[in-house]
DOSEDO-615146 format. One line per 5 residues: number of its first residue (from 1); their letters; for each residue x, y, z of C-alpha. Coordinates in Angstrom, 1 decimal, decimal comma, padded with zeros to 4 digits. Each point is the difference from the previous one (the first is absolute). Last residue first. Layout:
BEGIN
NUM	A	X:Y:Z  ...
end
This chain:
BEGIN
470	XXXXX	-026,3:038,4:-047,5  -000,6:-001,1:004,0  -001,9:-003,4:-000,6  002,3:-001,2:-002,9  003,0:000,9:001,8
465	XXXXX	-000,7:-002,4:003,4  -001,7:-003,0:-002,0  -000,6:-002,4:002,1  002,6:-002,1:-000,7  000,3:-003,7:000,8
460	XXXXX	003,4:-001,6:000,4  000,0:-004,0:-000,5  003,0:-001,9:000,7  003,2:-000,3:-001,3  000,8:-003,5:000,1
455	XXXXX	003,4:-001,3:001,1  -000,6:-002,4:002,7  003,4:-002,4:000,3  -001,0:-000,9:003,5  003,0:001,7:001,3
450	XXXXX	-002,0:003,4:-001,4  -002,8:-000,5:001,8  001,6:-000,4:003,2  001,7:003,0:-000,9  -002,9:001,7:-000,7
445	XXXXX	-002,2:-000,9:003,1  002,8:001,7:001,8  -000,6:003,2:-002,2  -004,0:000,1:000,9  001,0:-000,8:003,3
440	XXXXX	001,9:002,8:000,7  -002,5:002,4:-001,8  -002,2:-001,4:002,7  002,4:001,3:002,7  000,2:003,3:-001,6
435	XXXXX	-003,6:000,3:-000,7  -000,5:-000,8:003,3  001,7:003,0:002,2  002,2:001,0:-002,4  -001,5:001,5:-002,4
430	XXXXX	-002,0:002,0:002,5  003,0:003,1:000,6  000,3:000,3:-003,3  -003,6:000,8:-001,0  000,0:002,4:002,9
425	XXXXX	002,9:001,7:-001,7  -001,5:-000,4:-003,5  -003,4:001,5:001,1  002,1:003,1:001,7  001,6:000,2:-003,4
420	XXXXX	-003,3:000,0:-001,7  -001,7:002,5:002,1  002,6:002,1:-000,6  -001,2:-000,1:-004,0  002,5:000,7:-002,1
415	XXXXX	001,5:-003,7:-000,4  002,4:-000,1:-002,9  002,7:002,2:002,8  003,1:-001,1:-001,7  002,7:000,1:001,8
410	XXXXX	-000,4:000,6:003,2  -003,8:-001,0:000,5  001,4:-003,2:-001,1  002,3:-000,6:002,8  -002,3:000,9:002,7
405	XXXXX	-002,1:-003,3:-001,8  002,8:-002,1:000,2  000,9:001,1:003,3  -003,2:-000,9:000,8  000,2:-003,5:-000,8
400	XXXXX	003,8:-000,5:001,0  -001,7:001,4:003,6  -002,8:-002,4:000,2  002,4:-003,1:-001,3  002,2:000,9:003,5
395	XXXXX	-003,2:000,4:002,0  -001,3:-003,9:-001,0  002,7:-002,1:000,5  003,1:001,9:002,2  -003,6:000,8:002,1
390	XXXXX	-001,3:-003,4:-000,1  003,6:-001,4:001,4  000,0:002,6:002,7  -003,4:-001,2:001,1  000,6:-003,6:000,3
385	XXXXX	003,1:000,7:001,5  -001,7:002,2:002,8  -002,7:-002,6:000,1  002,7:-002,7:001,0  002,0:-002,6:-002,0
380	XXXXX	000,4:-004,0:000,8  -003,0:-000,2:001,7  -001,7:-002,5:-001,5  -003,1:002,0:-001,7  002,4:002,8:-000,7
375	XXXXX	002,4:-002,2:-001,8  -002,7:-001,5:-002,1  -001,5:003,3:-001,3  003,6:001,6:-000,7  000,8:-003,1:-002,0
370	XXXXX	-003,3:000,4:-002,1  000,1:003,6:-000,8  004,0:-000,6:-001,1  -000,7:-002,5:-002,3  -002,8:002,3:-001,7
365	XXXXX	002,6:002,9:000,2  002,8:-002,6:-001,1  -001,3:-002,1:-002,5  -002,1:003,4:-001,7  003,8:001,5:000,1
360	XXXXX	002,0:-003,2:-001,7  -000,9:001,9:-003,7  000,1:003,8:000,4  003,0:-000,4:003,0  002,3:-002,6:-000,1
355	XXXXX	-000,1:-000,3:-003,9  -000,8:003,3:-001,6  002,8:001,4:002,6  002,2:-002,9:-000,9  -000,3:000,9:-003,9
350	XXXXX	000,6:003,7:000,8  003,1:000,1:002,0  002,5:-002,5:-001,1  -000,9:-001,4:-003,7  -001,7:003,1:-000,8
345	XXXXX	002,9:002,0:001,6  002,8:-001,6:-002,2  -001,5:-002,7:-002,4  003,5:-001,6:-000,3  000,4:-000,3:003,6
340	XXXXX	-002,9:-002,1:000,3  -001,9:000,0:003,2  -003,2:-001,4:-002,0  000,4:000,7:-003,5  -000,1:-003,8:-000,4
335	XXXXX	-003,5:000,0:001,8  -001,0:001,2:-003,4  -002,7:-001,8:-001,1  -001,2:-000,8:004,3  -000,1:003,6:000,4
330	XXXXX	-002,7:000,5:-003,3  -001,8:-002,8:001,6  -000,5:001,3:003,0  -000,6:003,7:-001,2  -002,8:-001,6:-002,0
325	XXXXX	-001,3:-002,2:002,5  -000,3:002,9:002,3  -001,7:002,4:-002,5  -002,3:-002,3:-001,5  -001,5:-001,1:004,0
320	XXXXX	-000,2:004,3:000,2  -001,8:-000,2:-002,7  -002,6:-002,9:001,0  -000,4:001,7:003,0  -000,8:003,2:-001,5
315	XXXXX	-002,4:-001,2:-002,0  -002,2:-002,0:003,0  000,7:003,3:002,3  -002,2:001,9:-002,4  000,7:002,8:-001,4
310	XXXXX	003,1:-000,7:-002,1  002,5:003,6:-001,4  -000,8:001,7:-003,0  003,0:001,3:-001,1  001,5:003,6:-000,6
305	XXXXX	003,3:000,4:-002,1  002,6:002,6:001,6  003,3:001,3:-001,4  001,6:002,3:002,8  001,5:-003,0:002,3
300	XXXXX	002,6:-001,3:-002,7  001,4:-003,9:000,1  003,0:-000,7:-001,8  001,8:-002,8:-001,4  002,9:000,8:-001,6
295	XXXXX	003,1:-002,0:-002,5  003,3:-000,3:000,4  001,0:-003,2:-001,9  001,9:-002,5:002,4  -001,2:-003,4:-001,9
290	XXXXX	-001,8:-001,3:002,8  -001,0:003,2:001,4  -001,6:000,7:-002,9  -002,2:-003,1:-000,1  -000,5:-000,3:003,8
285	XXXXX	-001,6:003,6:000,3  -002,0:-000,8:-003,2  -000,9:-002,8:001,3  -001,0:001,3:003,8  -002,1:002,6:-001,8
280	XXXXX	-001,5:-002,5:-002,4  -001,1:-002,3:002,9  -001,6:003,1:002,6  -002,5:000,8:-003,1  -000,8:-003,7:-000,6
275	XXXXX	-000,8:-001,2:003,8  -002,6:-002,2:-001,4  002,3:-002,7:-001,2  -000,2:-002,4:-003,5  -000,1:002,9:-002,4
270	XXXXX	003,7:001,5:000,4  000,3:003,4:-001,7  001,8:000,8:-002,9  002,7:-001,9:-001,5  003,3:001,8:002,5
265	XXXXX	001,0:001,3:-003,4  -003,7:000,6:-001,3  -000,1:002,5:003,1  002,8:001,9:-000,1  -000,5:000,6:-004,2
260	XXXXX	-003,4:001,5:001,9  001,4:002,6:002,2  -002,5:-000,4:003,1  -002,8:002,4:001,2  -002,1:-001,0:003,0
255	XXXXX	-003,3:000,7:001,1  -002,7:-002,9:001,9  002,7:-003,2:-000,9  001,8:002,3:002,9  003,8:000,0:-000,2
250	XXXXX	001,6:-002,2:002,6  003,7:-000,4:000,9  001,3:003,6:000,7  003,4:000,1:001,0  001,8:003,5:-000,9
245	XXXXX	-000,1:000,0:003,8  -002,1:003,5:-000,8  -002,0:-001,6:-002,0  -000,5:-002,7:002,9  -001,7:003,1:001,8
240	XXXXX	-001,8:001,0:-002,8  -001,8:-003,6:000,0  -001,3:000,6:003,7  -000,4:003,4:-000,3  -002,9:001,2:-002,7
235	XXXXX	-000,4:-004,3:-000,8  -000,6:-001,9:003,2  -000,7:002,7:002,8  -002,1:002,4:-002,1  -001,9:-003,6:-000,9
230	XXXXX	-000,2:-001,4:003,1  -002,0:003,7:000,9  -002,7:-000,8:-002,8  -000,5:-003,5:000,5  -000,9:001,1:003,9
225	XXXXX	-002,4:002,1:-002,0  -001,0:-001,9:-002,4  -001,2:-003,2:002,4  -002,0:002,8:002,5  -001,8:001,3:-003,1
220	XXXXX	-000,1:003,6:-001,4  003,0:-000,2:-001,2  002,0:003,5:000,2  -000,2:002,8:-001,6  001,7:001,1:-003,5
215	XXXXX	-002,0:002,4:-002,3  000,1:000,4:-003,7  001,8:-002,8:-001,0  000,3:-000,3:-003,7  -001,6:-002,8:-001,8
210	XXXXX	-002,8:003,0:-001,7  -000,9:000,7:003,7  000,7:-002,2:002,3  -000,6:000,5:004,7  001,7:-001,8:002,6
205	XXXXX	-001,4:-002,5:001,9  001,5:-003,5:-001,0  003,5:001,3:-002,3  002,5:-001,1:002,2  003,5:000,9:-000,6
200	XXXXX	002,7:-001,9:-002,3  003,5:002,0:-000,2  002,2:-000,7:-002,9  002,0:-002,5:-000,6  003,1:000,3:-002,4
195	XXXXX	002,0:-002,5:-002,4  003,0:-000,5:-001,8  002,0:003,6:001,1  003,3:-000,2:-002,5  -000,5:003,5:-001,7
190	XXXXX	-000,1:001,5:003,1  -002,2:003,1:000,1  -001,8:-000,5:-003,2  -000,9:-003,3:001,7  -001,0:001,4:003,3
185	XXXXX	-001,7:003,1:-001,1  -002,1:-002,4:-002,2  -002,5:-000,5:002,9  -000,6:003,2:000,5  -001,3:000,8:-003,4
180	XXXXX	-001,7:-002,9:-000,1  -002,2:000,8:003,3  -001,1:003,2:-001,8  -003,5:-000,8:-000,6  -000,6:-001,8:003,4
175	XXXXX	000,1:-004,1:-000,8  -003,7:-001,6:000,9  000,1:-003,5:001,4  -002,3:-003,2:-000,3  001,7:-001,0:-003,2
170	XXXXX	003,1:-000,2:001,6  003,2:001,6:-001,4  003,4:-001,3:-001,9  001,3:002,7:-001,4  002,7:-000,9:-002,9
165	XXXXX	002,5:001,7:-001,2  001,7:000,7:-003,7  -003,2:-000,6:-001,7  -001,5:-002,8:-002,5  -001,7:-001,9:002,2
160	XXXXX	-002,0:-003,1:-001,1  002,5:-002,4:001,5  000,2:002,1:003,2  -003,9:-000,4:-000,1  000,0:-003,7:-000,9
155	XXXXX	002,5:-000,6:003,2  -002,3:002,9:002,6  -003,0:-003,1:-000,9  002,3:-002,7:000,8  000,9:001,6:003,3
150	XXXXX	-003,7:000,9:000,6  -001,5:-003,7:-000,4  000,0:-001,8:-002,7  -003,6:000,1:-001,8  000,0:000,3:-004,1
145	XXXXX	000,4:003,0:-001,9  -001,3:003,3:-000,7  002,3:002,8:-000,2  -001,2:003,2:000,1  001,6:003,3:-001,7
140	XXXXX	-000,1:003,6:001,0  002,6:002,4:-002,0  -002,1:001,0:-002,7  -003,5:001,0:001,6  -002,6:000,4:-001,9
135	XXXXX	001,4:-001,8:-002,6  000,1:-002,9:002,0  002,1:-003,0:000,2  -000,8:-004,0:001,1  001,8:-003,1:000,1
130	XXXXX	-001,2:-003,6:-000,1  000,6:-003,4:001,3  003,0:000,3:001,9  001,6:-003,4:000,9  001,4:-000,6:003,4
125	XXXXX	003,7:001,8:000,6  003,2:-000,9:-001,1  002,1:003,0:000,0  001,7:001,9:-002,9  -002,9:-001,3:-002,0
120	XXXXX	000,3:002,6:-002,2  -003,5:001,4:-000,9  -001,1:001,4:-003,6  -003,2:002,2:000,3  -002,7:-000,8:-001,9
115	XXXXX	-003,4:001,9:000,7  -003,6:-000,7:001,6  -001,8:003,0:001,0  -000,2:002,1:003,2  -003,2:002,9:000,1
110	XXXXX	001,8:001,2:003,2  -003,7:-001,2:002,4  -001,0:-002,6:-001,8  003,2:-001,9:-000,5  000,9:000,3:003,4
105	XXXXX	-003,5:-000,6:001,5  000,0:-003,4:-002,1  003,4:-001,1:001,6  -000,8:000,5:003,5  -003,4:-001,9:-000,4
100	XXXXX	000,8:-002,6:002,7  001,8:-003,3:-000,6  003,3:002,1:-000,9  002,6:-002,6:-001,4  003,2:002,9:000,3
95	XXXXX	-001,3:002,9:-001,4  003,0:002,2:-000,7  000,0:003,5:000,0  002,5:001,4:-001,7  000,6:004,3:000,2
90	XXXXX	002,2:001,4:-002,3  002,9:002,9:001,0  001,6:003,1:-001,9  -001,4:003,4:001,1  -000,8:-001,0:003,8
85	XXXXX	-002,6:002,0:002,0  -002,2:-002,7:000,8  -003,7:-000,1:-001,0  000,0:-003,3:-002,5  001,1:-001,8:003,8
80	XXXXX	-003,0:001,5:001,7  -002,3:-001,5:-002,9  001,3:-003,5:000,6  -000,7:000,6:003,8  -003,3:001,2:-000,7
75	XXXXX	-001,2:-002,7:-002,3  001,8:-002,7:002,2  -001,9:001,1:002,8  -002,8:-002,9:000,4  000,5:-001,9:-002,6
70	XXXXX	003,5:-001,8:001,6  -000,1:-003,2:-000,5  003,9:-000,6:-000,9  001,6:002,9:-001,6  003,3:000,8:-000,7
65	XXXXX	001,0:003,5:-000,1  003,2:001,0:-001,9  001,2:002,9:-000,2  002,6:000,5:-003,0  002,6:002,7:000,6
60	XXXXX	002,4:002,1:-002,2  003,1:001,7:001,2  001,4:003,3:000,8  001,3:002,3:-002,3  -002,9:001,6:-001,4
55	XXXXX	001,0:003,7:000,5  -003,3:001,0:001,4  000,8:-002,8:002,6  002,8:001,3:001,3  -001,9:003,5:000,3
50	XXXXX	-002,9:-001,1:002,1  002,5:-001,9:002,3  002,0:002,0:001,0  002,3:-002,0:002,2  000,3:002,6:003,0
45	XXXXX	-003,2:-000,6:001,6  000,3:-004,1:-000,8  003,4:000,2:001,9  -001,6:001,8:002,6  -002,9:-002,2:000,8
40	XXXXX	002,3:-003,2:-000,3  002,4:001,5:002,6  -002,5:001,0:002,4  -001,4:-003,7:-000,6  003,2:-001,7:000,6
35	XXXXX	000,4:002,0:003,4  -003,6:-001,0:000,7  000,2:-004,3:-000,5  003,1:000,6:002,0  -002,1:000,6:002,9
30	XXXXX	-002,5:-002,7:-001,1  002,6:-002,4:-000,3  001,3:001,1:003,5  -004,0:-000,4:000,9  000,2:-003,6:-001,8
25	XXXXX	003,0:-001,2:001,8  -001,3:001,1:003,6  -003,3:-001,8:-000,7  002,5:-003,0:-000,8  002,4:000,1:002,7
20	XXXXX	-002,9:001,0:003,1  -002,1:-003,4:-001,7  003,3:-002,5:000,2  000,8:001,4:003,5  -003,2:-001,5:001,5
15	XXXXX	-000,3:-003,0:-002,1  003,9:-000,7:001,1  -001,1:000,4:004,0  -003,2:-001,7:-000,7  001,8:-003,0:-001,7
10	XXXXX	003,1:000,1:003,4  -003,1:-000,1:002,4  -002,1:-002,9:-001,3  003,7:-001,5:-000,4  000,6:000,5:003,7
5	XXXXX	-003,7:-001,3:000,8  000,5:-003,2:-002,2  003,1:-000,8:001,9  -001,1:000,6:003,1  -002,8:-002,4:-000,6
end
C-alpha cells in the first residue's frame, strides 16, 4: 500500500507540474505571438502594397474551393471569391461527388457551360467527369468529378490550375477583398517562401453584405462563442507565435496559399489521412530540409478568411475527433523528424511540443482528473492539493484565454462592440469549466480512434451562416 500511495503522489506531483509548464509555454507563445505581430503589421505598413501590385510584379493565384455537399452557401462563398481585389487570379471550385444539389445551383446561378480544358495529370487523382466556364464570369471554373474526399478533390484542382500559387480555401469561408494582397507580401518578400496561413476567424453572428463582412459580433450561441475565443488563441497567436520560431507546422485546409511547382514536387496532398492540411506542411518542411534548399513557410496575422464554425455539440465532436487523429497521424509519418538534428528546431522544439503537449494532453488532463479523484478518496493528497492542482488546471487555461483576447484588442481591434470584448472575456473564462474538459475527451476519443486505423472524415452540416446574412 505504501507503494501505491508514493506513486499516487509522485503522478500527481508530475500532472501537477506538467499543466503549470504547458499553460506557461503557450502564454510565452502568446507573448512572442505579439512581438511577431508588431513586426508583421509594420512590415506590411511599409511594403506598399497598392503600388507593388500596380506594377504587376507579383505572382498569379488559383483558388481553389472543393466542394462536397455544400448547397447551402456555396453560392455566396463562390461569389465572395469573384469579388476579390486581385487583377490576375481564377477561381476552381471543384465538386467533389456532391449528393446534394451543389452542382445545379453553380451552373444556375454563373450561367456555367461545358468546355474542354486540357489537364495534366501532374497528380493522380479520381477521374473528373466534366469541366465547366462561363462567360459571365471568365476566371470561375467548376470541376465536376467523381467522390474522393477533400485531398483528392484540392489534387484535380492543382491539376486544373494554371497560376503561379495556389489558395487552397474552404467552401464554407468567405476571403475579405484584399486578403490576396496580403498574402503575397510574403512571396514577393522572399522569393523562396513555399506556403503561408492566414488567419481563420468565426463567421456565426456577424453580419454579410454582398460576401463582404459588414459587421463582426460575436456568436450568438454558447458553442460559437467559446469557438470564437479558441479560435483568437489558435490561429491570431498561436500560429504567429511558431512564425516567429520560423516553425510553423500547420496551415489551415480553411485558407492557405502554397507555390504550386512546391506542391506537385512533394505530389500533392495525401488522401488516405484526415489531418491533410498539417501533412503537406510537415512534407514540404521534410522535403526541403532534406535536400538543404532554403525555402519559407510563413504564417501572417493581417490576412483573415471568416468560417462558419459547428453548432451543435454533435459537429463539433466529430471535428475535433478529425482534428486529433489527424495531428496523430500526421506525427506518426514523420516521427523521423522527431529530435532530429538535421530538421534543426522542428526536429527539437516544435515536433516534441506537438507531441507532448497537443496530442498526449487530452491523456494527461483526463488522466490527471482521474488520479487526483482516487488519491483524494484514499488519502494520499489533501484538499489543499486537490485545490492547488485545480487551480494550476483550470485558472492557468482562464488567463491564456483572456490574454488571448487582451491580445487582440492590441492589435487589431475586429471587434468594435465593447460589449463583444466583455462577451469574449466571459466566454473565456467558461471554456474551461466543461467545455474544456469535454473538448479533452473529444481529442482522447481521437486517438483511440486513430489506433484503430479509423480514417473517415465524418459528416459536417452547415446551416448556412453567409446565405442567411447576404
Amino acid at each position: 500500500m505504501d507503494v501505491l500511495f508514493r506513486t499516487l503522489l509522485v503522478i500527481n506531483v508530475l500532472i501537477f507540474f506538467y499543466f503549470i509548464v504547458v499553460n506557461l509555454s503557450y502564454i510565452s507563445l502568446i507573448l512572442f505571438s505579439y512581438i511577431q505581430t508588431r513586426r508583421s503589421k509594420q512590415e506590411s505598413s511599409i511594403f506598399q502594397l497598392s503600388g507593388l501590385f500596380d506594377t504587376r510584379l507579383y505572382n498569379s493565384i488559383s483558388i481553389l474551393s472543393p466542394a462536397y455537399n455544400e448547397e447551402a452557401s456555396i453560392i455566396e462563398s463562390t461569389r465572395a471569391l469573384l469579388n476579390l481585389e486581385f487583377s490576375d487570379y481564377e477561381v476552381i471550385v471543384v465538386n467533389d461527388g456532391s449528393k446534394d444539389s451543389t452542382l445545379e445551383k453553380l451552373i444556375t446561378e454563373f450561367g456555367l457551360k461545358k468546355i474542354d480544358r486540357y489537364v495534366p495529370v501532374s497528380i493522380q487523382t479520381k477521374k473528373i467527369k466534366d469541366i465547366y466556364g462561363s462567360k459571365k464570369y471568365p476566371n470561375l471554373f467548376v470541376v465536376d468529378k467523381y467522390n474522393g474526399g477533400k485531398a483528392d478533390a484540392l489534387n484535380s484542382g492543382i491539376n486544373v490550375s494554371r497560376k503561379d500559387l495556389i489558395c487552397a480555401v474552404d467552401s464554407d469561408t468567405l476571403l475579405e477583398p484584399t486578403v490576396l494582397q496580403q498574402m503575397l507580401m510574403a512571396f514577393v518578400a522572399d522569393p523562396t517562401t513555399v506556403a503561408v496561413g492566414g488567419v481563420v476567424r468565426v463567421a456565426n453572428g456577424c453580419k454579410f453584405d454582398l460576401g463582404e463582412v459588414s459587421e463582426v459580433h460575436v456568436p450568438k450561441s454558447f458553442i460559437g462563442r467559446v469557438q470564437a475565443v479558441e479560435y483568437l488563441r489558435a490561429f491570431l497567436f498561436g500560429r504567429t507565435g511558431w512564425d516567429y520560431f520560423d516553425s510553423l507546422l500547420i496551415i489551415s485546409g480553411a485558407f492557405g496559399v502554397f507555390d504550386r511547382e512546391s506542391v506537385i514536387k512533394v505530389n500533392g496532398y495525401l488522401d488516405d489521412t484526415v489531418g491533410e492540411d498539417m501533412e503537406l506542411v510537415v512534407r514540404l518542411h521534410r522535403y526541403y530540409r532534406d535536400r538543404k534548399e532554403k525555402y519559407r513557410i510563413r504564417f501572417l496575422p493581417e490576412p483573415v478568411c471568416w468560417t462558419e464554425v459547428p453548432e451543435t455539440w454533435k459537429v463539433l465532436g466529430r471535428q475535433r475527433n478529425r482534428w486529433q487523429r489527424g495531428l496523430a497521424d500526421t506525427l506518426w509519418r514523420h516521427r523521423g523528424m522527431m529530435l532530429n538534428p538535421k530538421y534543426g528546431r522542428l526536429g527539437f522544439f516544435a515536433m516534441p511540443f506537438f507531441f507532448f503537449v497537443e496530442l498526449l494532453s487530452p491523456v494527461v488532463e483526463l488522466g490527471g482528473y482521474i488520479v487526483l479523484a482516487v488519491s483524494l478518496w484514499l488519502g494520499v493528497i489533501n484538499i489543499q492539493f486537490a485545490l492547488l492542482f485545480l487551480t494550476a488546471a483550470i485558472l492557468l487555461g482562464m488567463i491564456l484565454s483572456v490574454l488571448s483576447v487582451l491580445m487582440e484588442e492590441l492589435t487589431f481591434r475586429r471587434y468594435d462592440r465593447l460589449s463583444d470584448v466583455l462577451i469574449l472575456i466571459l466566454f473565456a473564462f467558461f471554456e474551461n469549466l466543461g467545455f474544456r474538459q469535454m473538448h479533452a475527451w473529444w481529442r482522447f476519443r481521437g486517438m483511440i480512434d486513430f489506433l484503430k486505423g479509423d480514417k473517415k472524415w465524418g459528416e459536417m452540416t452547415r446551416t448556412g451562416t453567409f446565405s442567411s446574412r447576404i
